[in-house]
C-alpha positions in Angstrom: -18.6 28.5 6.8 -18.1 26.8 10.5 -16.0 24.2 9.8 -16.9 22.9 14.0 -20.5 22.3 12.6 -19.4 21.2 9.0 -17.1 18.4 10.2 -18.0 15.8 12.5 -14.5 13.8 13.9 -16.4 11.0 14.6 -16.8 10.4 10.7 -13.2 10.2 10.7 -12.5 8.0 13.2 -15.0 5.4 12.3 -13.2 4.7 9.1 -10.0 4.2 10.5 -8.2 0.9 10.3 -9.7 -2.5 11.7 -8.2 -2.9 15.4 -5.6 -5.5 15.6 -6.5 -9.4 14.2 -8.3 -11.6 15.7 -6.7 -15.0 16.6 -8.7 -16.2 13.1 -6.7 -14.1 11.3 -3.6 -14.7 12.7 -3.8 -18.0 12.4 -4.8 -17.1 8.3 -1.8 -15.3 8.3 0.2 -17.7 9.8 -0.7 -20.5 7.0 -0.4 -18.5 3.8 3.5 -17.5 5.7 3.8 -21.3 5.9 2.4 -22.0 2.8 4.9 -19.5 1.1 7.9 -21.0 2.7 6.8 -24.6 2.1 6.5 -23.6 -2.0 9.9 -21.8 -1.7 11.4 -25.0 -0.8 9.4 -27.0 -3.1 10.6 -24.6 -5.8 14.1 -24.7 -5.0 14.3 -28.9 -4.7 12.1 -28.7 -8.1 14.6 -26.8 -10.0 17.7 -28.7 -8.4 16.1 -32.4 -9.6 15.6 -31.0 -13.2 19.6 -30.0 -13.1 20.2 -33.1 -11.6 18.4 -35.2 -14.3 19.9 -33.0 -16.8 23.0 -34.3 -16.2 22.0 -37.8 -16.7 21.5 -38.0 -20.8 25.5 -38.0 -21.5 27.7 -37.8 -18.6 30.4 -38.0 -20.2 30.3 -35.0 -23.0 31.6 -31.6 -21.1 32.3 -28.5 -22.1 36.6 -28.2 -21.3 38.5 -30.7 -19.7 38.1 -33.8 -18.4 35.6 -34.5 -15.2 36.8 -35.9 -12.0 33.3 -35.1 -9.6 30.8 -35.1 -11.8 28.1 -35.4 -8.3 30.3 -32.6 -7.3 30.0 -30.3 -10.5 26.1 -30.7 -10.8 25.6 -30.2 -6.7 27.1 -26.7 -7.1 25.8 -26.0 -10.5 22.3 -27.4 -9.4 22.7 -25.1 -5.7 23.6 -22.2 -7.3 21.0 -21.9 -10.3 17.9 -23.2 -8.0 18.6 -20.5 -5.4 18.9 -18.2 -7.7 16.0 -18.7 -9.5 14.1 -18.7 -6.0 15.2 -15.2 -5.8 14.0 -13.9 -9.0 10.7 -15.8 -8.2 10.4 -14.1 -5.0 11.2 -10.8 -6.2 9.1 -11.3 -9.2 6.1 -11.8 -6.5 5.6 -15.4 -6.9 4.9 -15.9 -3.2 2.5 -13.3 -2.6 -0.5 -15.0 -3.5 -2.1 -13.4 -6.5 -2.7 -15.2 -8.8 -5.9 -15.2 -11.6 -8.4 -17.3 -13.7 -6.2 -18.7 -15.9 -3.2 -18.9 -14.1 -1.1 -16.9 -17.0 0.9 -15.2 -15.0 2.3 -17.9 -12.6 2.6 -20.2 -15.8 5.1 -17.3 -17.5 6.9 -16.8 -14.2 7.8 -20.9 -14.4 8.8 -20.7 -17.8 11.1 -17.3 -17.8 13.1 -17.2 -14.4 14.6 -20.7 -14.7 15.7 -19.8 -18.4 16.9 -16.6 -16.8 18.4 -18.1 -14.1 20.3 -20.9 -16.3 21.4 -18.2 -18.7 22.6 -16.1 -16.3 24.4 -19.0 -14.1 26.1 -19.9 -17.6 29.1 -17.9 -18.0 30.1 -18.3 -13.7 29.8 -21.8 -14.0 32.3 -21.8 -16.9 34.6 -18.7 -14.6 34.2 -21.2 -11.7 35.2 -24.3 -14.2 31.7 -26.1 -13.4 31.1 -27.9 -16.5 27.4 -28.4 -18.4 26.6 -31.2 -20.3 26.6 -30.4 -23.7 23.4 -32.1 -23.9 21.9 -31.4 -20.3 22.4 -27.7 -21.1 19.4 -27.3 -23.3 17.9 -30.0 -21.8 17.8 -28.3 -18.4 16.2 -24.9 -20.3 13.6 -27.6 -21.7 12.9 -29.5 -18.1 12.8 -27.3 -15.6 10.0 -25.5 -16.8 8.1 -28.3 -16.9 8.8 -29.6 -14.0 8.0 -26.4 -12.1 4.5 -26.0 -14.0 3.8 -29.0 -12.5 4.6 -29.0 -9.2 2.6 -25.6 -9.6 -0.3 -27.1 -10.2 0.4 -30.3 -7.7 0.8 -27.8 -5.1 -2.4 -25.2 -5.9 -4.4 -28.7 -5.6 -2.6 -29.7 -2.4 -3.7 -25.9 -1.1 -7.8 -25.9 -2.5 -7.9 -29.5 -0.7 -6.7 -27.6 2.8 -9.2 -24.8 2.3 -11.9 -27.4 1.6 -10.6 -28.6 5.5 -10.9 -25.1 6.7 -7.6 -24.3 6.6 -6.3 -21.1 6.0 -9.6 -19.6 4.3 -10.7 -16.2 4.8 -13.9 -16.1 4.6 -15.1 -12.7 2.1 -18.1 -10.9 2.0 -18.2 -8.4 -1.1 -20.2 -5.0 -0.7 -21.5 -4.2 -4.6 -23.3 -6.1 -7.0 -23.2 -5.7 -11.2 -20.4 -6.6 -12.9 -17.3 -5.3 -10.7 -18.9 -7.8 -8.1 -19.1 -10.8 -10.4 -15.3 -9.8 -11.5 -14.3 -9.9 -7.9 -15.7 -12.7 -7.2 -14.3 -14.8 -10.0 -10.6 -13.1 -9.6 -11.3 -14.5 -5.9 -12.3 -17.8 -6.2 -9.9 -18.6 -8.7 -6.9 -17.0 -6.5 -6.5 -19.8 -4.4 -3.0 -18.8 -2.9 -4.7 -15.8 -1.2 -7.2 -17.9 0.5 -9.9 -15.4 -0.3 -13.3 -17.4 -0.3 -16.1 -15.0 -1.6 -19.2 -16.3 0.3 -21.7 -13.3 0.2 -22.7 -10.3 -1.8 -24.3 -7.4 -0.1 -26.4 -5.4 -1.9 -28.6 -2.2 -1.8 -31.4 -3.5 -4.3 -34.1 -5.3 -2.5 -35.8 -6.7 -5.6 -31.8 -9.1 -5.2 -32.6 -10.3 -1.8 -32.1 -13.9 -1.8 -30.8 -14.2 -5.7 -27.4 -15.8 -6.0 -24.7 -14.3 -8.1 -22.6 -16.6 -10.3 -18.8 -15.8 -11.3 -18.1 -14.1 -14.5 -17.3 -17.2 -17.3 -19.2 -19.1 -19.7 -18.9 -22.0 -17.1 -20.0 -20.0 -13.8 -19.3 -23.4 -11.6 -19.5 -20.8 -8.7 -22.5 -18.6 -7.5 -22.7 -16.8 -4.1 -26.0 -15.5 -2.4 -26.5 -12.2 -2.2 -28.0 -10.5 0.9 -29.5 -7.0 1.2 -27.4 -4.1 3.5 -26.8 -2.0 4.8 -23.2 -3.5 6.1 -24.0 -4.2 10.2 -21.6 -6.0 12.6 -24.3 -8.3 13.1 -24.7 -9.7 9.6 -20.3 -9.8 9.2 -20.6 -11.6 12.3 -23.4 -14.4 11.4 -21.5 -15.1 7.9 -18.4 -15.3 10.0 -16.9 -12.9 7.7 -13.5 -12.0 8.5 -12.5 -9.8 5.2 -15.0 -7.7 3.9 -14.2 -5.9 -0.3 -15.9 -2.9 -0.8 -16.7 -3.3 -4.6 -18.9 0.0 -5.0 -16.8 2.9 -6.1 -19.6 5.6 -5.3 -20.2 5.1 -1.9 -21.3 7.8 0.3 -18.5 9.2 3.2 -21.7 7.5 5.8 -22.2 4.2 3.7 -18.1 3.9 3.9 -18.2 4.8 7.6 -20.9 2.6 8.9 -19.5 -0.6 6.8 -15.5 0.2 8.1 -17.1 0.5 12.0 -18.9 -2.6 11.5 -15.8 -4.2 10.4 -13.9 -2.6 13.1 -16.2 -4.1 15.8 -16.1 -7.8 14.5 -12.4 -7.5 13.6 -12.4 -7.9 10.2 -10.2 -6.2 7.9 -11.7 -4.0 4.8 -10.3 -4.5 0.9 -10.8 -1.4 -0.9 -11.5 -1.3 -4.9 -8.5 1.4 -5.7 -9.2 3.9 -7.8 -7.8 3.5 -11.6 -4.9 6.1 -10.7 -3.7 4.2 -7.8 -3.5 0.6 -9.7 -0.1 1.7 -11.1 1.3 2.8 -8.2 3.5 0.4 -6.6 3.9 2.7 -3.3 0.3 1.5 -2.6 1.3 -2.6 -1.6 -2.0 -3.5 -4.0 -3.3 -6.6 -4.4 -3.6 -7.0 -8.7 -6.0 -9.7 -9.6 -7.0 -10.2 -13.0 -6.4 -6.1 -13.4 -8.8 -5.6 -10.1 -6.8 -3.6 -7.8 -7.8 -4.7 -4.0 -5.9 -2.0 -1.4 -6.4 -2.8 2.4 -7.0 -0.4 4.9 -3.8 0.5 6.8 -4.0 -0.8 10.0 -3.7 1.9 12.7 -1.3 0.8 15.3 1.3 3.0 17.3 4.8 1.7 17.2 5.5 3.1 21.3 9.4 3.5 21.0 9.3 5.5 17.7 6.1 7.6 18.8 8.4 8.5 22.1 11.1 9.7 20.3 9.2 11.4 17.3 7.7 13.3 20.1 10.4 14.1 22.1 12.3 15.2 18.4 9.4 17.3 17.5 9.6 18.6 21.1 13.2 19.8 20.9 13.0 20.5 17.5 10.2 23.3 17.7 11.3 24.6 20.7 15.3 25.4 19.7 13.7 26.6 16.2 11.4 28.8 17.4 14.3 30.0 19.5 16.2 30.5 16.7 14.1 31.9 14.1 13.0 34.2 16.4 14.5 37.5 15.2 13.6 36.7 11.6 10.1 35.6 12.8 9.4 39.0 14.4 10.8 40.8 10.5 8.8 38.7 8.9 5.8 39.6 10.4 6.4 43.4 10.4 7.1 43.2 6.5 3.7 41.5 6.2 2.0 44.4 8.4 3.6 46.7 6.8 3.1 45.5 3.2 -0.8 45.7 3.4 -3.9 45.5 5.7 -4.1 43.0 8.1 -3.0 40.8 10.7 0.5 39.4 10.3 -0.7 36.3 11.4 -3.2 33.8 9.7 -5.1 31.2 11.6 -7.4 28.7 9.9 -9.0 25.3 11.1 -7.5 22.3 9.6 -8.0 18.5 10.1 -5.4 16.5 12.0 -4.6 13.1 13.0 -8.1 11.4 13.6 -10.1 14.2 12.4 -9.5 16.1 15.2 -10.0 20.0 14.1 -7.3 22.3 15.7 -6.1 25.7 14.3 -2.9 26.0 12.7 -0.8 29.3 12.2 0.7 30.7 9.0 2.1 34.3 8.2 -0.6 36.1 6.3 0.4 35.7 2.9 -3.2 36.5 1.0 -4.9 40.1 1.4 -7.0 40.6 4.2 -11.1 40.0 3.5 -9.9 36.7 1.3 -12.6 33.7 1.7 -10.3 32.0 4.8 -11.6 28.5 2.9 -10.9 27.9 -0.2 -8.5 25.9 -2.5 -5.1 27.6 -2.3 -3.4 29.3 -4.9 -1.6 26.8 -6.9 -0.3 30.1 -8.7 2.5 33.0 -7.8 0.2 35.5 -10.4 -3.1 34.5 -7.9 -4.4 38.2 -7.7 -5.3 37.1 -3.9 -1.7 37.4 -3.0 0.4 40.2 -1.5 3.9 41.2 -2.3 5.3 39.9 0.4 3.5 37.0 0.2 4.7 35.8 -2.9 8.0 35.7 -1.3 6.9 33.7 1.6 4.9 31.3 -0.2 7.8 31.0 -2.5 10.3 30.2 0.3 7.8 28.8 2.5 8.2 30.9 5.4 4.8 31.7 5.3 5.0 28.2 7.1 7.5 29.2 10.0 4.5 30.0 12.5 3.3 26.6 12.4 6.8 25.4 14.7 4.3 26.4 17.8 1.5 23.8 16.6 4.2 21.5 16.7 5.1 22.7 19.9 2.1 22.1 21.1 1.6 18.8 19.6 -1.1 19.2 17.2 1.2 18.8 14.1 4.6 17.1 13.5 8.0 18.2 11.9 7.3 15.2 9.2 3.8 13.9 8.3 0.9 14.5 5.8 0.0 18.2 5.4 -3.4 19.1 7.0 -5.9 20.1 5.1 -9.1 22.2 5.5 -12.4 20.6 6.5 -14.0 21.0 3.3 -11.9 19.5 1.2 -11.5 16.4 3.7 -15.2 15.6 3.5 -14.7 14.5 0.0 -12.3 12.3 0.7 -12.0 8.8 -0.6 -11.1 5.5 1.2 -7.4 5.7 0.3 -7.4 9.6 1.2 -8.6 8.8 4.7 -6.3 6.7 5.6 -3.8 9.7 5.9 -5.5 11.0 8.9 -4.1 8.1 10.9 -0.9 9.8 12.1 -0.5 13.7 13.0 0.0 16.3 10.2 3.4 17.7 9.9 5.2 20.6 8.4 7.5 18.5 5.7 6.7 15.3 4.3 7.2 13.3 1.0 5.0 14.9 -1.3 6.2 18.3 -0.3 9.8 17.2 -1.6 8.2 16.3 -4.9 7.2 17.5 -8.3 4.0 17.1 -7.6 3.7 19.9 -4.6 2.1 22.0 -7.4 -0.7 19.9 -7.1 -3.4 19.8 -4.8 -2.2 17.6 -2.0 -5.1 14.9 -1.7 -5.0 14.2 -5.5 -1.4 12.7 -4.9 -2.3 10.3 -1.8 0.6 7.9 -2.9 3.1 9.7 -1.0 1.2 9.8 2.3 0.5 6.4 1.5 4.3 5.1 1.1 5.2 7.3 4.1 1.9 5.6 6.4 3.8 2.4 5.5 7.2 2.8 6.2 6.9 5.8 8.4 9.9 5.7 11.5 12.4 7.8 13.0 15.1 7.3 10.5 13.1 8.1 7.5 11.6 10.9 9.7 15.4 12.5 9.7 16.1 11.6 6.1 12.9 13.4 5.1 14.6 16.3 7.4 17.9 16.3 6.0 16.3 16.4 2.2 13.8 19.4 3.6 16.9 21.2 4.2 19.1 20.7 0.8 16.0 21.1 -1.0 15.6 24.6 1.2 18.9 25.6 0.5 18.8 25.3 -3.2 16.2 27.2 -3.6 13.4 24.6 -4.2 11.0 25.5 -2.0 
C-alpha cells in the first residue's frame, strides 16, 4: 500500500488540541480556582466552629488533669483537626467540581473525613496533652458532619445563584442524542460545581430538528433544544458555546475532525466520552460524573525552555551514541546480511508528531519479501522472523538505527512510539492525542508489562507521559531504559 496517498496529515492536525483559551475561559477558570479556595476556607472555619461548640456542653469534664486554657486547648485541637480534614477533602477530590444528581458522593465525603480526621487527631491530642471533653468528643463526631452538609448545600445555592448572573458558566453544547445524551445532560446540569451548563444537543437526525430533549429523571425540570449538524464554527459560535462533549462513541475519523477544527477556530475546548477501558484509569485526569467519564483534549502547547533542551539532549545524545555504537552497529548489520537475504537495513513509513509521515530505520529483523505493513510480531516463534532477528528484537537492537532519525529530528530519545499509517487511521480521540509531541525510541509503555501488547491499545501511558512530560522525567525514563537494558528486560 502507499502509505503518502493512504494518510492525509491534515487529518491529524485538525484534531489536535483547541489553541490556547479565550479570555471567556480564563476568566471560567479563574472563578471555579476562586470558588475552590473560597469553599476550602469555608470548610476549614466550618469544621473549627463545630469543635468549638463542642466544647461548650461540659467544660469542665476532661480527659487527665485539670484545665488551665481551655480557649487555648480547643484553638489547637480545633486548628489541627479542621486542617486536617481540609487535606483529606482535597485529596479525596472534593474541590474538583464533580459532583452528581444526588449529591451522594459529596454527602459521604462530609460525613467520613471529619470522623476520620477526629479519630485520627485523637491519640496526638492526648501525646500533645490537649484534652477532649468527655462529652464534646462524640459530640464533635455527631456535629461536624452536620454542619459541613449544610454549609454544602448553602454554598452549591450561593454558586447556581452566580451562574444564574453569568458567572462562571460554561456554556456546553453536546454532540449525540439517545440516551448517553440525556445522561450527559442530566450529570451536567446537576454538577453545578463544574459550571457545565448543557444548552444544545446536536444531532444527525433531521426528523429531531427543533425537538427539545429533557434530562433523564421522572421529574425532567430541564430540557435543551436540539439542533441538526454537522458541528460548524459558525453554529458553536451563534450558541456561544465555549465547551463542546462529544457524546457519540462511533464517530467517523472526518466527523471527529471537522467538529475538533470547528472548536479549534472558535476556541472552545472539546470533552470526549472515554472509552469504558479508560474510566478506570486514573493516569487519564477524567472527569467521573454519575459513572460518565468526560476526558478533555490535551491542549497542545510547547513549553519553549524544555523543548530547547530536549532538543539539544536528543542532539548530543544521538550523535555521541551513534559514535559509540558504531563498531557494534557495522556487526550487527553484517550478522543480519549474512544470516539471510536482504538488506541489513529496514526502512518503513511511520507517523510522527502531527501526522507528519517520515521514514524511520530499523535493522532487518523479518525475512526479506515480508508485507513491509502489517501488525508486528507480538511473538519470538513468528515464522516471519530470522535468526538473528529474534535476537535483535529480543534485545532491541533491531532499534539502534533509529539514533540517526533522532539525529535528524524526526523522532526523540523519549516519547510515544510511532506507528504505521494504517493502524493510525483507526485511531480514536484519546489515541490521537499522542501525535502531539515527536515519537521517540523509549517511553513509558515500553518500560511496562504491557509492551507485549499492541502499543495503541495501551494509550494510558502516552497519555500520563503527554501530561507530565519534561526534562527530568525525560532522564528518569532514560536512566530506567538503561537498568531495564542491563537486566535483561528488553
Amino acid at each position: 500500500m502507499s502509505t503518502n496517498e493512504s494518510v492525509t496529515p491534515r487529518l491529524y492536525t485538525e484534531t489536535l488540541a483547541a489553541s490556547h483559551p479565550e479570555s471567556r475561559a480564563m476568566s471560567i477558570r479563574l472563578f471555579q480556582s476562586i470558588s475552590a479556595a473560597i469553599e476550602m476556607v469555608a470548610d476549614f472555619l466550618t469544621c473549627a466552629l463545630g469543635i468549638f461548640a463542642a466544647y461548650l456542653p461540659d467544660p469542665s469534664l476532661y480527659i487527665g488533669s485539670q484545665i488551665q486554657y481551655p480557649l487555648r486547648e480547643a484553638s489547637a485541637v480545633s486548628f489541627a483537626v479542621s486542617l486536617f480534614a481540609v487535606l483529606l477533602l482535597h485529596k479525596n477530590g472534593a474541590y474538583q467540581g464533580s459532583s452528581g444528581l444526588l449529591q451522594i458522593r459529596e454527602t459521604e465525603r462530609a460525613i467520613r473525613i471529619p470522623v476520620q480526621s477526629l479519630l485520627v487527631m485523637l491519640p496526638f491530642s492526648l501525646l500533645l496533652n490537649l484534652k477532649f471533653s468527655r462529652v464534646g468528643f462524640p459530640v464533635a463526631l455527631v456535629l461536624i458532619p452536620v454542619l459541613l452538609i449544610l454549609q454544602k448545600h448553602a454554598f452549591v445555592a450561593v454558586i447556581r445563584a452566580l451562574h444564574a448572573r453569568g458567572c462562571g458558566v460554561d456554556r456546553v453544547i453536546v454532540y449525540g442524542i439517545g440516551d448517553t445524551g440525556k445522561r450527559i445532560l442530566s450529570a451536567l446540569s446537576h454538577s453545578v460545581r463544574l459550571g457545565l451548563d448543557p444548552i444544545a444537543v446536536i444531532t444527525h437526525d433531521d426528523s429531531l430538528d427543533g425537538e427539545c430533549m429533557p434530562e433523564m429523571g421522572y421529574r425532567r425540570r430541564r430540557s435543551v433544544p436540539v439542533q441538526r449538524g454537522p458541528i460548524t464554527s459558525a453554529l458553536l459560535n451563534s450558541c456561544q458555546c465555549s465547551t463542546l462533549v462529544m457524546a457519540l462513541p462511533n464517530l467517523s475519523s472526518e466527523q471527529i475532525a471537522t467538529a475538533v477544527d470547528a472548536a479549534k477556530q472558535v476556541g472552545s475546548r472539546v470533552l470526549f466520552l472515554s472509552a469504558i477501558e479508560l474510566q478506570e484509569q486514573k493516569w487519564t485526569e477524567s472527569m467521573d460524573i454519575d459513572g460518565l467519564s468526560l476526558t478533555p483534549m490535551l491542549e497542545s502547547f510547547e513549553r519553549g525552555p524544555y523543548s530547547i533542551a530536549k532538543r539539544i539532549v536528543d542532539l548530543i545524545g544521538s550523535s555521541l551514541l551513534l559514535l559509540l555504537f558504531a563498531p557494534p552497529l557495522f556487526l550487527i548489520a553484517l550478522l543480519v546480511k549474512l544470516d539471510s537475504p536482504g538488506p541489513a537495513l529496514f526502512v518503513q513509513e511511520r507517523v510522527g508528531r502531527n501526522g507528519a509521515i517520515f521514514k524511520m530505520y530499523k535493522f532487518r529483523s523479518m525475512h526479506k519479501g515480508t508485507p513491509r505493513y502489517e501488525f508486528s510480531p507480538t511473538t519470538p516463534f513468528d515464522p516471519r522472523i530470522t535468526r538473528i532477528g529474534r535476537l535483535l528484537r529480543r534485545t532491541s537492537l533491531d532499534e539502534l538505527p533509529q539514533l540517526m532519525n533522532v539525529f535528524l529530528g524526526d523522532m526523540s530519545l523519549v516519547g510515544p512510539r510511532p506507528e504505521m499509517p494504517f493502524i493510525v487511521q483507526t485511531y480514536t480521540s484519546e489515541q490521537r492525542q499522542r501525535l502531539q509531541v515527536a515519537p521517540g525510541i523509549t517511553g513509558l509503555w515500553q518500560l511496562s508489562a504491557d509492551r507485549a501488547f499492541l502499543i495503541h491499545e495501551n494509550i494510558q501511558y502516552d497519555l500520563y507521559y503527554l501530561r507530565n512530560r519534561g526534562f527530568f522525567m525525560d532522564i528518569a525514563i532514560l536512566i530506567h531504559t538503561l537498568l531495564f537494558a542491563m537486566r535483561g528486560g528488553i
